[in-house]
C-alpha positions in Angstrom: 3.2 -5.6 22.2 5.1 -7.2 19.2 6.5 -4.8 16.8 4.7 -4.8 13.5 6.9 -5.0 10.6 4.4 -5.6 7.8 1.0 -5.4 6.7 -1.4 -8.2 5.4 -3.4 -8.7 2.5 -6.7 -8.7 4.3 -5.4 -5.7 6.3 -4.7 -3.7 3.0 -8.6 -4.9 1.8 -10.0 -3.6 4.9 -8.8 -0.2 4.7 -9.6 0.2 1.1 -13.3 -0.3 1.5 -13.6 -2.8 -1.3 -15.1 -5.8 -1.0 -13.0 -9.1 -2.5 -10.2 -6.5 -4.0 -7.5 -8.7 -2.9 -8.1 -12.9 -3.9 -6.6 -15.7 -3.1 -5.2 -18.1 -6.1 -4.4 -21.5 -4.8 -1.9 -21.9 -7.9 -0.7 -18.5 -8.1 -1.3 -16.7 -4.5 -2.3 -13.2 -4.2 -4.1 -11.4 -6.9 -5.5 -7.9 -7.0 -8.3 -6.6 -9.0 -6.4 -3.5 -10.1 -10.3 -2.7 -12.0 -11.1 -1.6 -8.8 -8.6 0.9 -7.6 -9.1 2.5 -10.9 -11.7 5.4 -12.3 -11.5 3.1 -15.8 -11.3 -1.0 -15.9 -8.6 -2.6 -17.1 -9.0 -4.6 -20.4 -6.0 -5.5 -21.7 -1.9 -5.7 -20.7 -1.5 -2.6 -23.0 -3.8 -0.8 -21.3 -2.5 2.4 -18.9 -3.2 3.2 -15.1 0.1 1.6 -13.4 0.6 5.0 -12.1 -2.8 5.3 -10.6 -3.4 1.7 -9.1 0.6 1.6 -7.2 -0.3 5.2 -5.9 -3.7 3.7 -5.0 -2.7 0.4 -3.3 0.2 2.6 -1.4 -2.4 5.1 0.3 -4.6 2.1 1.4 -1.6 0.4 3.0 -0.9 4.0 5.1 -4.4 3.5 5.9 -4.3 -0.1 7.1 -0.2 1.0 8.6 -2.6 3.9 10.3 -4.7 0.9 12.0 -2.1 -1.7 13.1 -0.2 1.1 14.8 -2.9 2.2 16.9 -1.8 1.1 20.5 1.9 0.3 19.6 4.4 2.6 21.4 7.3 4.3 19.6 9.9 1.7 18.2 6.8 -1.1 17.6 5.3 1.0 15.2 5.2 0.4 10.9 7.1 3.5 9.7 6.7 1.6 5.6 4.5 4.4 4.6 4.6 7.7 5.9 2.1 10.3 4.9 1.9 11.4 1.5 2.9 15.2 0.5 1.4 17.5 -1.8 2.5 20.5 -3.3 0.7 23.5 -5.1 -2.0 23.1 -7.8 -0.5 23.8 -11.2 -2.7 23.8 -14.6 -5.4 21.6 -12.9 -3.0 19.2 -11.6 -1.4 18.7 -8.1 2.0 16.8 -7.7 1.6 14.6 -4.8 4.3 12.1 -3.6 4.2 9.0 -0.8 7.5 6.9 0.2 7.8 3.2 1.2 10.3 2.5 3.7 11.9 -1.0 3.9 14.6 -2.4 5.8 16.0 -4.2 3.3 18.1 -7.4 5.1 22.2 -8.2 3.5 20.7 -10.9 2.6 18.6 -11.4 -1.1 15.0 -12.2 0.5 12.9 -11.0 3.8 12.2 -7.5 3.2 10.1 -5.7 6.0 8.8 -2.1 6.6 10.6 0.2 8.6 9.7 1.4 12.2 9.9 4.3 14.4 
């Protein structure tokens, strides 16, 4: 099989379970509906949940990375997001962290995920 090197956009819909969460723009491309990875809508620029919705869109891509690997042998697999960790439960709160891994090219454009 090929080796997989990215994820799509319809790949990173699927595994989050939402319907239409990733559109199409013909004059601007990919948009996201960043609503719908959050517990509160977004209503303005000013308005908070960065934090939440990267954290968000990143675990759905280890899902969809999950998916795409499944069948590929070792050195074809998407290594971009590896599993997140967690550490102890502190003052109702746990600290939880997830990577992305990219290959990053000497040149200034054509990023891809990393493999193992």
């Amino acid at each position: 099989m090929a080796q997989v090197t990215d994820l799509t956009w319809q790949q990173i819909e699927t595994a989050s379970g939402l319907n239409d969460l990733i559109q199409i723009d013909p004059t601007h491309g990919v948009m996201i509906k960043v609503s719908a990875l959050l517990a509160n809508p977004v209503t303005a620029k000013s308005a908070s949940g960065v934090v939440e919705a990267l954290f968000e869109l990143r675990n759905h891509a280890a899902t969809a990375q999950a998916t795409v690997n499944a069948g590929q042998t070792i050195g074809e697999r998407l290594a971009a997001f590896p599993p997140t960790t967690s550490g102890t439960a502190v003052n109702g709160y746990v600290v939880q962290a997830g990577q992305i891994i990219v290959k990053t090219p000497l040149a200034t454009n054509g990023i891809v995920g990393a493999n193992n």
